[in-house]
DRENDO-1510 file (C-alpha; in Angstrom, 1 decimal, always signed):
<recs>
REC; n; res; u; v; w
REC; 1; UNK; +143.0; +131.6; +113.7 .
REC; 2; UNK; +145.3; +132.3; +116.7 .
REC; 3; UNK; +146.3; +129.2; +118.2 .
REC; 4; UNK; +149.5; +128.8; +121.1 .
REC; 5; UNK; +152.8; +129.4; +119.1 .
REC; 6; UNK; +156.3; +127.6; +119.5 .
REC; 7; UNK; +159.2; +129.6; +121.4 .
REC; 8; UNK; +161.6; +128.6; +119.1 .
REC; 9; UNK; +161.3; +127.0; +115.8 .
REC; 10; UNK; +162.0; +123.6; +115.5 .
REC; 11; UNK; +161.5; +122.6; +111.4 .
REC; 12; UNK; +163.7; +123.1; +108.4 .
REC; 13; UNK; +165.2; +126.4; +108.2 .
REC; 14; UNK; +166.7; +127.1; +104.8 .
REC; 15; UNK; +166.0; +129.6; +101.1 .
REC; 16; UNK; +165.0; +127.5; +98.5 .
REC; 17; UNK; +165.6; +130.4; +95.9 .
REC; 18; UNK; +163.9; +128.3; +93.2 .
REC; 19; UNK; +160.6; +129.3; +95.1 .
REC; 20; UNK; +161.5; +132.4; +96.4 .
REC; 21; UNK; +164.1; +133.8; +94.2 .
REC; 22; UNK; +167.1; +136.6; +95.2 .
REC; 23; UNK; +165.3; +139.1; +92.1 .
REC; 24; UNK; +162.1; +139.0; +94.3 .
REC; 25; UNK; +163.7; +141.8; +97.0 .
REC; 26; UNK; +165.2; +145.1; +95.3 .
REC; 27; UNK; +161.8; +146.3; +93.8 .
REC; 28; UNK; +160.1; +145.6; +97.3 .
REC; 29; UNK; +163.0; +147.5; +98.7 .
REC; 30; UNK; +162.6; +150.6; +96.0 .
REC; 31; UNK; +159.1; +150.5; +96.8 .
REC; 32; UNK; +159.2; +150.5; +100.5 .
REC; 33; UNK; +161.9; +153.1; +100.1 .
REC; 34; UNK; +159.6; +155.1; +97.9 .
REC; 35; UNK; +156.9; +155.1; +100.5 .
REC; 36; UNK; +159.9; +156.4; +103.4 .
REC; 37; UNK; +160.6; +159.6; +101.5 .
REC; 38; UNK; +156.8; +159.7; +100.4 .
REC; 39; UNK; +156.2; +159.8; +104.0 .
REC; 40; UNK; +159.3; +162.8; +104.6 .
REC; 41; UNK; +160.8; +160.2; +106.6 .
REC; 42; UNK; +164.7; +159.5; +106.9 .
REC; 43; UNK; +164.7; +155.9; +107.6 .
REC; 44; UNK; +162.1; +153.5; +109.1 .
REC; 45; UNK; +162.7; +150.9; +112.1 .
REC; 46; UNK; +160.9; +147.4; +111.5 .
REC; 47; UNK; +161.2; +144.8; +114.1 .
REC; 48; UNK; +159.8; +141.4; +114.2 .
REC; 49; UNK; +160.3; +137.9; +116.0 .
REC; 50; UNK; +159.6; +134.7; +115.7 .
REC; 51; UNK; +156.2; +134.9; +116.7 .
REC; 52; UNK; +155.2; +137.9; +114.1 .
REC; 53; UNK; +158.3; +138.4; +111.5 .
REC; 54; UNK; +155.9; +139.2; +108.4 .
REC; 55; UNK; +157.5; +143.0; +108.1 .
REC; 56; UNK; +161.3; +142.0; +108.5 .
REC; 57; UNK; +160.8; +138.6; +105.9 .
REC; 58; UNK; +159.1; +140.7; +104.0 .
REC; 59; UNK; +162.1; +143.0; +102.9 .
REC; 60; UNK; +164.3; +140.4; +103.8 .
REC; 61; UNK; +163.4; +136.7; +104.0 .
REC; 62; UNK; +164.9; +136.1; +107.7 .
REC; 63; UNK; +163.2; +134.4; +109.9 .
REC; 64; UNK; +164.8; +134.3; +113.2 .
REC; 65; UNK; +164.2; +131.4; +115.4 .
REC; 66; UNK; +164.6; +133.0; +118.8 .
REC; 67; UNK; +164.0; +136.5; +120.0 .
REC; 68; UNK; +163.7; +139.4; +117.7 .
REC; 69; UNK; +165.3; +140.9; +114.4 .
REC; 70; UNK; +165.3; +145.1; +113.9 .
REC; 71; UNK; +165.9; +146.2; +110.3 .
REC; 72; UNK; +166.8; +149.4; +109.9 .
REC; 73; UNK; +166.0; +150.9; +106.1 .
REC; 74; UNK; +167.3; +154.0; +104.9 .
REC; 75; UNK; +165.5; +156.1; +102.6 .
REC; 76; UNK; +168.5; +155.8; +100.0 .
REC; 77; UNK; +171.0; +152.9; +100.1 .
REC; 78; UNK; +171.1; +149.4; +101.9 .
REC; 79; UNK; +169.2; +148.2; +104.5 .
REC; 80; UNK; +171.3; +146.8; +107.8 .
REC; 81; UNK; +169.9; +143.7; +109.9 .
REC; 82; UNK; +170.9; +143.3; +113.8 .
REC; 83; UNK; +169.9; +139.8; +114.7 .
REC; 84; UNK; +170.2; +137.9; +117.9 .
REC; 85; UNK; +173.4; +135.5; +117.1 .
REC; 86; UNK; +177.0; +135.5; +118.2 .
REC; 87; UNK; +180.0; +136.6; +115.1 .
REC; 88; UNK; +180.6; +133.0; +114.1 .
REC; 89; UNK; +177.2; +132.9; +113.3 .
REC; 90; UNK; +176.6; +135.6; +111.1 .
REC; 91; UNK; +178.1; +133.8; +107.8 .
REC; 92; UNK; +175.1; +131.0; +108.5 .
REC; 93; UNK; +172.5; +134.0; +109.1 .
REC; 94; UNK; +173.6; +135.5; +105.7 .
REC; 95; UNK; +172.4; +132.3; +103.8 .
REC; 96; UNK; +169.1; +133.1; +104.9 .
REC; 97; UNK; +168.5; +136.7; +103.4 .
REC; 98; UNK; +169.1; +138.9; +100.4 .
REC; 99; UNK; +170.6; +141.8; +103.3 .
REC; 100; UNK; +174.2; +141.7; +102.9 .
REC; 101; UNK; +175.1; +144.0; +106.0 .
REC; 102; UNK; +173.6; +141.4; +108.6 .
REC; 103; UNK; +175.7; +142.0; +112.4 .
REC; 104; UNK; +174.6; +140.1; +116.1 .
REC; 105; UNK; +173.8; +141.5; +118.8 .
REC; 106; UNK; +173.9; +140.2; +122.6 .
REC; 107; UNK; +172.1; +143.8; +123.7 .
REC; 108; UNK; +169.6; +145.4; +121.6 .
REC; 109; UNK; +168.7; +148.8; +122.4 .
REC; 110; UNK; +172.9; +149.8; +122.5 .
REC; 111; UNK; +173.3; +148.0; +119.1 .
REC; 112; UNK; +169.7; +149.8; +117.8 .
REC; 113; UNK; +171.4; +153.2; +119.2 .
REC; 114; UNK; +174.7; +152.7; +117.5 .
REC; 115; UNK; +173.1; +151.7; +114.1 .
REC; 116; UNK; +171.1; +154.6; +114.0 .
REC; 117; UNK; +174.1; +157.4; +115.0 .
REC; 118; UNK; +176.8; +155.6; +113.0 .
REC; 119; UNK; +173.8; +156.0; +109.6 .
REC; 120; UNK; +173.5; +160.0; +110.7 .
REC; 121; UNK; +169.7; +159.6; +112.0 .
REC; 122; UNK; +170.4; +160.9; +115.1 .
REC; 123; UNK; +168.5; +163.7; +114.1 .
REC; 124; UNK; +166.3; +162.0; +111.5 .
REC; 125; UNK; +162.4; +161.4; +111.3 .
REC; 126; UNK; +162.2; +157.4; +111.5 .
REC; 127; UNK; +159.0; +155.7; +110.8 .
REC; 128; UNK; +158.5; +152.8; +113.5 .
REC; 129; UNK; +156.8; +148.9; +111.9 .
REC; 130; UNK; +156.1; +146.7; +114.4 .
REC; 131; UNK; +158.4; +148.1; +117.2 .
REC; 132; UNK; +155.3; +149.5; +119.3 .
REC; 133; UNK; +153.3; +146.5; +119.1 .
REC; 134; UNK; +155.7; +143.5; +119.7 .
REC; 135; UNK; +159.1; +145.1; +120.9 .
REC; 136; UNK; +159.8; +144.9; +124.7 .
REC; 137; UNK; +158.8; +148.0; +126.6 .
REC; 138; UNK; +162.2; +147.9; +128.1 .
REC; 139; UNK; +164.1; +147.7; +124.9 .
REC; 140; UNK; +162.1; +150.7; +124.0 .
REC; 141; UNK; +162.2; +153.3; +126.2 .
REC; 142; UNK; +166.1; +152.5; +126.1 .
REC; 143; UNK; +166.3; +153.3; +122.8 .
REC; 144; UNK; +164.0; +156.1; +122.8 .
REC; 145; UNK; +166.5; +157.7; +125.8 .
REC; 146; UNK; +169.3; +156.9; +124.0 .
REC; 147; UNK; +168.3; +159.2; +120.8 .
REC; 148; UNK; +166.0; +162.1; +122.5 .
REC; 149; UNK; +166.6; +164.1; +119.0 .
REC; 150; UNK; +165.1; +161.4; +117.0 .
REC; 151; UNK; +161.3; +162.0; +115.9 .
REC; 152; UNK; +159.5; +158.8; +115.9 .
REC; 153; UNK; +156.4; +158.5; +114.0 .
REC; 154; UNK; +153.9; +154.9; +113.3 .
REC; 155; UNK; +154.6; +153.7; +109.6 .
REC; 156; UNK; +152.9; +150.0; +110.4 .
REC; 157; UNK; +149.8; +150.7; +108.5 .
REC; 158; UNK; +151.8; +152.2; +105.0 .
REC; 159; UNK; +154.1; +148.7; +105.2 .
REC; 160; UNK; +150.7; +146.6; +105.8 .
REC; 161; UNK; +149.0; +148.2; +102.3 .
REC; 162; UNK; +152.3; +147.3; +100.2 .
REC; 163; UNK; +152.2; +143.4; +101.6 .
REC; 164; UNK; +148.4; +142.9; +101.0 .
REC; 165; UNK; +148.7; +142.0; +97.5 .
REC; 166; UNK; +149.9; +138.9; +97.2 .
REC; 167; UNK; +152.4; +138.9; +93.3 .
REC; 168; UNK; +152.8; +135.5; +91.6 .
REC; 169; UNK; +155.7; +134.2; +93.6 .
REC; 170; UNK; +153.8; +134.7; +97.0 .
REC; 171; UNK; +150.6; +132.6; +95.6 .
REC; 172; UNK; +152.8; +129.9; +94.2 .
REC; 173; UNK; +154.5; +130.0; +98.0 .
REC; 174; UNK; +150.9; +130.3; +99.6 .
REC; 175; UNK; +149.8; +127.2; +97.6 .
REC; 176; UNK; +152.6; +124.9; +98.5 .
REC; 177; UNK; +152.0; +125.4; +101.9 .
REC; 178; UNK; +148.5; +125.1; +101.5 .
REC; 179; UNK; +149.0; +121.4; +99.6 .
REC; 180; UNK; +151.1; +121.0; +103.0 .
REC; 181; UNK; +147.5; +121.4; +105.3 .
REC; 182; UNK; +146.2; +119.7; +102.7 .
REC; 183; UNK; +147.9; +116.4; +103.1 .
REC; 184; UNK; +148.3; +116.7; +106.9 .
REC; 185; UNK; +144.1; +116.5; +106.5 .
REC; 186; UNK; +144.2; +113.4; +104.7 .
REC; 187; UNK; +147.2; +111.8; +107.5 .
REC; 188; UNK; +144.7; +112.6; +109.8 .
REC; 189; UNK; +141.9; +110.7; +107.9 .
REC; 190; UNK; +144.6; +107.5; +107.5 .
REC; 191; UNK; +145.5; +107.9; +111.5 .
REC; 192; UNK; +141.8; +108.3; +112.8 .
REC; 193; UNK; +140.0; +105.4; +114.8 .
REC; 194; UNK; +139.2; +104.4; +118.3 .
REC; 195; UNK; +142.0; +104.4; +120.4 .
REC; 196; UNK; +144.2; +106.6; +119.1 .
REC; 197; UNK; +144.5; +109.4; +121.8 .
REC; 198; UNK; +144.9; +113.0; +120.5 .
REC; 199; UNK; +148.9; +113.4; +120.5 .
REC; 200; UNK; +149.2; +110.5; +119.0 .
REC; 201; UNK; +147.0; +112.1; +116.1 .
REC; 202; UNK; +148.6; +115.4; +115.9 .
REC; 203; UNK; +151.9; +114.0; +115.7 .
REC; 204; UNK; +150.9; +112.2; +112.5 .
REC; 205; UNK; +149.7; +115.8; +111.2 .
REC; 206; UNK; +153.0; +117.4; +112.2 .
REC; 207; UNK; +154.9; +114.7; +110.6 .
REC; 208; UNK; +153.4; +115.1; +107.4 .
REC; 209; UNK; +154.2; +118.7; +107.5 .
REC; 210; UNK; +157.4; +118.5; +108.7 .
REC; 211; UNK; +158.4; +115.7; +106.2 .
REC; 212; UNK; +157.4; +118.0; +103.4 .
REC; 213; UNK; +159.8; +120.5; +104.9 .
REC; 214; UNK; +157.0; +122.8; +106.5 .
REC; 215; UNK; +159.4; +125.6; +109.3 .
REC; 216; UNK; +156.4; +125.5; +111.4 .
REC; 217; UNK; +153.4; +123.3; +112.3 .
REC; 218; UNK; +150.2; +124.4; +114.5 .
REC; 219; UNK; +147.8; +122.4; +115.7 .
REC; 220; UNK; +144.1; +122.7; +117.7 .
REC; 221; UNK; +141.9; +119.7; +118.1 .
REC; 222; UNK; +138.5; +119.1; +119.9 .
REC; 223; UNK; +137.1; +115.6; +120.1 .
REC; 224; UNK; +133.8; +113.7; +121.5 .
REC; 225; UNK; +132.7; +116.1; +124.2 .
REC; 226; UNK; +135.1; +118.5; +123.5 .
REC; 227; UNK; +133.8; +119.2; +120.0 .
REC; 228; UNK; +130.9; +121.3; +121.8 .
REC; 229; UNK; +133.0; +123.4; +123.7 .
REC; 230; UNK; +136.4; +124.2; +122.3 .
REC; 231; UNK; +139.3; +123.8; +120.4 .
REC; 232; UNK; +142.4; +123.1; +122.1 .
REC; 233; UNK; +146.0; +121.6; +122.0 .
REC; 234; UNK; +146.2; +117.6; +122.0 .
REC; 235; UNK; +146.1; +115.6; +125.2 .
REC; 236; UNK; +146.1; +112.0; +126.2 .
REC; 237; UNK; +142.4; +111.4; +125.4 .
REC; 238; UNK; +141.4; +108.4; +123.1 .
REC; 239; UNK; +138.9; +108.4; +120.7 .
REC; 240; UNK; +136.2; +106.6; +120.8 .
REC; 241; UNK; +133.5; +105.5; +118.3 .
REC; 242; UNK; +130.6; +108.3; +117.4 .
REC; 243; UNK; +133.4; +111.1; +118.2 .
REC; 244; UNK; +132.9; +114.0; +116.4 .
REC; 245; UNK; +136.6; +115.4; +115.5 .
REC; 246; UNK; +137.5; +118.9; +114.8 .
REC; 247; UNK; +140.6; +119.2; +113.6 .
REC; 248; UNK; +142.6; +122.5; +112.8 .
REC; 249; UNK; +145.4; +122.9; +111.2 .
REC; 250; UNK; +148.2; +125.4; +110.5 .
REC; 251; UNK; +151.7; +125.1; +108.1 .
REC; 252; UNK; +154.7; +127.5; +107.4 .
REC; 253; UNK; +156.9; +126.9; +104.2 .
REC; 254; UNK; +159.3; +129.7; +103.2 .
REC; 255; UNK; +158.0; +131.8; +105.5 .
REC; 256; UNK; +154.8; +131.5; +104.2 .
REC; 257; UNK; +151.1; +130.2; +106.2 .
REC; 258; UNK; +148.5; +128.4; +105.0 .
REC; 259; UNK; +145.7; +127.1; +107.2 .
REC; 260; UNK; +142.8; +124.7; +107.1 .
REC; 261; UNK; +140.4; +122.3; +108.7 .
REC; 262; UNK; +137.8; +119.6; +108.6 .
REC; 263; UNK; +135.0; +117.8; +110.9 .
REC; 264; UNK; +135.3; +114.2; +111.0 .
REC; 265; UNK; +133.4; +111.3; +112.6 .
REC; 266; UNK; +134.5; +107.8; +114.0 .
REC; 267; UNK; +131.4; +106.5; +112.4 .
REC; 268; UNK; +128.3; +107.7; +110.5 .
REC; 269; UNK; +127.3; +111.4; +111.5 .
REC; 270; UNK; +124.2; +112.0; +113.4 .
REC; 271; UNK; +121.7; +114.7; +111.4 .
REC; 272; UNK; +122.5; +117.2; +114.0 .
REC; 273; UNK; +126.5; +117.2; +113.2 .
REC; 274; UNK; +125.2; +117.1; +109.4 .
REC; 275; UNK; +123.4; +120.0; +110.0 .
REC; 276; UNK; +126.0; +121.7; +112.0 .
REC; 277; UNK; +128.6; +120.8; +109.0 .
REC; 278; UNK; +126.5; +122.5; +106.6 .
REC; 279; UNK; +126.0; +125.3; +108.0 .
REC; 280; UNK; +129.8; +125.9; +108.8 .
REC; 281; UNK; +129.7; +125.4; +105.0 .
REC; 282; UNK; +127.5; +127.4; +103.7 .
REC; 283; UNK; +128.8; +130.1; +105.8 .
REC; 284; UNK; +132.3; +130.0; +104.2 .
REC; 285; UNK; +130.7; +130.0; +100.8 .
REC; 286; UNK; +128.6; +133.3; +102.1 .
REC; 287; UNK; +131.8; +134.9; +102.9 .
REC; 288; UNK; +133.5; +133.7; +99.7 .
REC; 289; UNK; +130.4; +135.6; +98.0 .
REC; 290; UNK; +130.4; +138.6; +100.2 .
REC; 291; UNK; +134.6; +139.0; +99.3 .
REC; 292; UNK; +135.7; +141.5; +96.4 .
REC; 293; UNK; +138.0; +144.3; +96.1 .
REC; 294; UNK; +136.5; +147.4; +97.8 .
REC; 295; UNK; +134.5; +145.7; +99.9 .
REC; 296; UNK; +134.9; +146.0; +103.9 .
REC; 297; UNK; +135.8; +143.4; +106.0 .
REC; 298; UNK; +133.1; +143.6; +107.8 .
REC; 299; UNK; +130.7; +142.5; +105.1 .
REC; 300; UNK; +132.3; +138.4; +105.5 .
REC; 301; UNK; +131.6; +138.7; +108.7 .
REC; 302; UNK; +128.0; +139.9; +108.4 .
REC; 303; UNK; +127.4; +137.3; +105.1 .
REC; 304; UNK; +128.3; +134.5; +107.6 .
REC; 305; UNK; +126.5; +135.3; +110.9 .
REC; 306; UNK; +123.3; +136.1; +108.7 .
REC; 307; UNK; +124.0; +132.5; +107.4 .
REC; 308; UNK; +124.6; +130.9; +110.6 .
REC; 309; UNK; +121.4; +132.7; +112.7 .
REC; 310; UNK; +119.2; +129.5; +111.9 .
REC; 311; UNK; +121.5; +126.6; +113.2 .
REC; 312; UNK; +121.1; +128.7; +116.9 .
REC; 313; UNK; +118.8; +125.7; +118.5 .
REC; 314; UNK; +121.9; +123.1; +117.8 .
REC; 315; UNK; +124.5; +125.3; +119.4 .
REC; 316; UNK; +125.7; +125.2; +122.8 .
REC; 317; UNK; +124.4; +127.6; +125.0 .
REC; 318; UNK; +128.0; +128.2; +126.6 .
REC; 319; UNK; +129.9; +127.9; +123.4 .
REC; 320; UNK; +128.0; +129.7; +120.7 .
REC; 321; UNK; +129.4; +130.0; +117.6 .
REC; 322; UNK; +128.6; +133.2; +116.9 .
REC; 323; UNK; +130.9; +134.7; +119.4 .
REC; 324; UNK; +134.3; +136.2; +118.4 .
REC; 325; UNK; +136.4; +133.8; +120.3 .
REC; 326; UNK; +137.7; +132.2; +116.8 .
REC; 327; UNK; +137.1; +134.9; +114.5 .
REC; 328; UNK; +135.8; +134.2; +110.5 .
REC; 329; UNK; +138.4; +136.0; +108.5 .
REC; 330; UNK; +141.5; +137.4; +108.4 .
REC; 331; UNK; +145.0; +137.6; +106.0 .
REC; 332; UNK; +147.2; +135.4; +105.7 .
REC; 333; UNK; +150.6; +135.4; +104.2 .
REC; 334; UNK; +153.6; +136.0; +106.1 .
REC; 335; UNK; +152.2; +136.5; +109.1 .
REC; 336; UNK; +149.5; +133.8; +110.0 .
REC; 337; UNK; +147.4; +136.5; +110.7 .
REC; 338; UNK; +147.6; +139.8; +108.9 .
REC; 339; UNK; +145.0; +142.2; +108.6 .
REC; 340; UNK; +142.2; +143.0; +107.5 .
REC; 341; UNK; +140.2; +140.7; +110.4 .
REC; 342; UNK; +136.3; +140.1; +109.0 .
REC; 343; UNK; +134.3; +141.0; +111.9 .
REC; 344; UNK; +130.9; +143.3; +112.3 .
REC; 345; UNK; +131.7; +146.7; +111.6 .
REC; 346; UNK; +135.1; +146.4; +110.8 .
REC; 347; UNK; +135.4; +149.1; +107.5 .
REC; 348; UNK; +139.0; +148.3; +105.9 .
REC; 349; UNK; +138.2; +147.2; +102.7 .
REC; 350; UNK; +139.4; +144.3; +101.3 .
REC; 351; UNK; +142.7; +144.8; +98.6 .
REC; 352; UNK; +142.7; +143.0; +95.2 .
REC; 353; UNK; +145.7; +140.0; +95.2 .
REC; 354; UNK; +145.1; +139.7; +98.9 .
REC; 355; UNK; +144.5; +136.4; +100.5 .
REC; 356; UNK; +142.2; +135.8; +103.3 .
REC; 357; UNK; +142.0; +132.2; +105.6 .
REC; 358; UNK; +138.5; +132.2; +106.2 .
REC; 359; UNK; +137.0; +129.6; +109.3 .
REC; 360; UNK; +133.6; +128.7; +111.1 .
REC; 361; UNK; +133.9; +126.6; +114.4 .
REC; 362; UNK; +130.6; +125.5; +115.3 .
REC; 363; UNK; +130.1; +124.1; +118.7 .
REC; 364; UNK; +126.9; +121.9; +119.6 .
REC; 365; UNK; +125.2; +120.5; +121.6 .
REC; 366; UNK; +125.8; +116.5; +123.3 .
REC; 367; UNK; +129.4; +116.8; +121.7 .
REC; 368; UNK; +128.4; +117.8; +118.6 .
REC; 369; UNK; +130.3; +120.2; +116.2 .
REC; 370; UNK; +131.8; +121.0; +113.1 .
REC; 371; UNK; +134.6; +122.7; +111.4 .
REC; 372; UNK; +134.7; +124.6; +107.9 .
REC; 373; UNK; +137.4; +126.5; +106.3 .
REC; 374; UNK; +138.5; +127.7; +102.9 .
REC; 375; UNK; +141.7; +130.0; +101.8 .
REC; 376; UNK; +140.4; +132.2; +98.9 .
REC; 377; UNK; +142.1; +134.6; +96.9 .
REC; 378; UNK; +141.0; +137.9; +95.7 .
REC; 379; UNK; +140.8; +138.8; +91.9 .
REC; 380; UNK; +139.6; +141.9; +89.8 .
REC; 381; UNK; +136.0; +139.1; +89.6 .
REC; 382; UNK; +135.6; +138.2; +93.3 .
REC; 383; UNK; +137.5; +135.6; +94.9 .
REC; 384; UNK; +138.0; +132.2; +94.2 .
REC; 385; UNK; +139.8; +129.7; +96.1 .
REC; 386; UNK; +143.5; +129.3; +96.8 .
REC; 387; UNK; +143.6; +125.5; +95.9 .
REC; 388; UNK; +141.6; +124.5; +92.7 .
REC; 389; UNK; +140.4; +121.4; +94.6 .
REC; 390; UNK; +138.3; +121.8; +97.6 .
REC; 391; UNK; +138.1; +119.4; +100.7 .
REC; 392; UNK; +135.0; +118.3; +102.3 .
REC; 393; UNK; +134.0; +120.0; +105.3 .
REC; 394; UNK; +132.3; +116.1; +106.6 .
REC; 395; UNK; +134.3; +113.3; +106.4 .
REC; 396; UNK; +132.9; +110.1; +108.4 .
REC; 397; UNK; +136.1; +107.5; +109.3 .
REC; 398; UNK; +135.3; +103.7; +109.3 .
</recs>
């Protein structure tokens, strides 16, 4: 679920190699280096920032804090990482990646130019991941000017295939952070009563996170009347009894996302937020039925709207729930979005290993609302879910 993203990273930044260990990287080189000359390409340019660095951590677990990272990685030999630091800080850099040839750069699109006519691709065919959709435009053309020989062609969508399934390492990652969410759910729970306003809420959630060393935290939250019309960051508000609470929530440990969510009450819930909680329920569980290898992505979305078609009379007429605004399903992984995203008509199909973050947002009427979501994992079976215990999608407070 897209929600408004820090500028620069503020929580721990470190490799704990006993999670994600150094051996983990050369076969994901030799097999993105396999797919290069499958592709008759010399090289391929990956870029990413802090926002979207799934393709660069990927090959090399750095995460930059600020700006952007380009990886250039030949079809043969090592790979070479420009990020944006000064010299003295390229020894600290280096403790965060298995890339030994790491440099800084103050100006990207000379270093980029340099890189690539000092590695003899001047000439070359260079496959492009990410640099299209998230590099600056600027940056860009400069680059593209500065090598007119180079032939540029898209390799996004071959780099995307080889990080949908998730190995053993990834899952064991994926479920850490997901214990994270979890626990930042039940801080919530401790923290919630009349009073509190909604910062003061979500900075209990982000201390939980950040205290079991999570490198980024995101937040949305929509209380009393808010919970019928949308979610949003924190304010001032306080609660007050009878508020319905949606809470979303969003943790990053070694590079890794997890997400999740729950609907609470300041009191006992009224049969319409019952009835709006199950059916946000019951919906997730249609889409964990509906998910198996081979199967589009389209079919979650059209297991839960078929679901969700007789709670229409509680919804908000302005806010209906069946609008794309949040979404239902999407990847999750290094990116906190990845593809494929579950909505009507959407034909990728669904990858065996992959994990999907799946969410319904329900918005009533009279402040009523509710909030259901589930992280599954898919298997040679189906799916099942990425934590064996499951959260309740109703919790009433007090």
């Amino acid at each position: 679920m897209q929600t408004l993203h820090t500028v620069l990273k503020r929580g721990g930044l470190v490799w704990v190699q006993d999670d994600v260990p150094t051996a983990l990287f050369p076969p994901r080189l030799a097999q993105v280096q396999q797919a290069i000359r499958a592709a008759d390409h010399d090289a391929w340019l990956v870029y990413g920032d802090a926002y979207r660095y799934g393709d660069v951590a990927y090959l090399t677990h750095f995460l930059p804090r600020v700006r952007g990272v380009l990886l250039l990685v030949p079809a043969a030999g090592e790979p070479t990482l420009l990020v944006a630091v000064g010299s003295r800080d390229i020894p600290a850099a280096k403790t965060l990646t298995c890339v030994e040839d790491v440099r800084p750069y103050t100006r990207l699109p000379g270093e980029a130019v340099s890189l690539i006519r000092e590695r003899g691709l001047a000439h070359g065919r260079v496959g492009l991941v990410g640099i299209e959709e998230a590099l600056a435009v600027g940056d860009w053309d400069q680059i593209r000017a500065g090598l007119p020989d180079v032939r540029w062609e898209p390799a996004d969508d071959t780099l995307a295939r080889l990080r949908a399934r998730k190995d053993a390492t990834e899952l064991s990652v994926l479920r850490h952070a997901a214990g994270l969410v979890r626990d930042a759910l039940a801080a919530a729970r401790e923290a919630l009563g009349p009073g509190i306003s909604e910062r003061e809420l979500l900075a209990a959630v982000d201390r939980s996170m950040r205290r079991g060393a999570a490198e980024d935290a995101r937040c949305l939250i929509a209380s009393g009347p808010r919970a019928g019309v949308s979610l949003r960051p924190p304010d001032d508000r306080a609660l007050e009894p009878g508020d319905v609470v949606l809470l979303h929530v969003a943790a990053e440990y070694q590079r890794y996302w997890a997400e999740g969510g729950q609907t609470f009450v300041l009191g006992a819930a009224d049969a319409d937020t019952r009835a709006l909680a199950d059916a946000a329920r019951r919906a997730v569980a249609a889409m964990t039925a509906a998910a198996r290898p081979g199967a589009p992505a389209g079919a979650l979305a059209d297991a839960a709207l078929a679901t969700l078609k007789g709670v229409q009379p509680l919804l908000s007429t302005q806010h209906s729930a069946l609008s794309t605004h949040y979404g239902l399903a999407h990847g999750i992984g290094l990116d906190v979005e990845e593809p494929p995203a579950a909505r009507p008509g959407e034909n990728t199909p669904l990858v065996e290993g992959s994990v999907l973050a799946l969410h319904v947002v329900l918005h009533g009427r009279d402040g009523r609302g509710a909030l259901a979501e589930q992280t599954i994992v898919l298997d040679g079976s189906g799916a099942r879910p990425l934590l064996a215990e499951s959260a309740p999608t109703l919790v009433e407070c007090g």
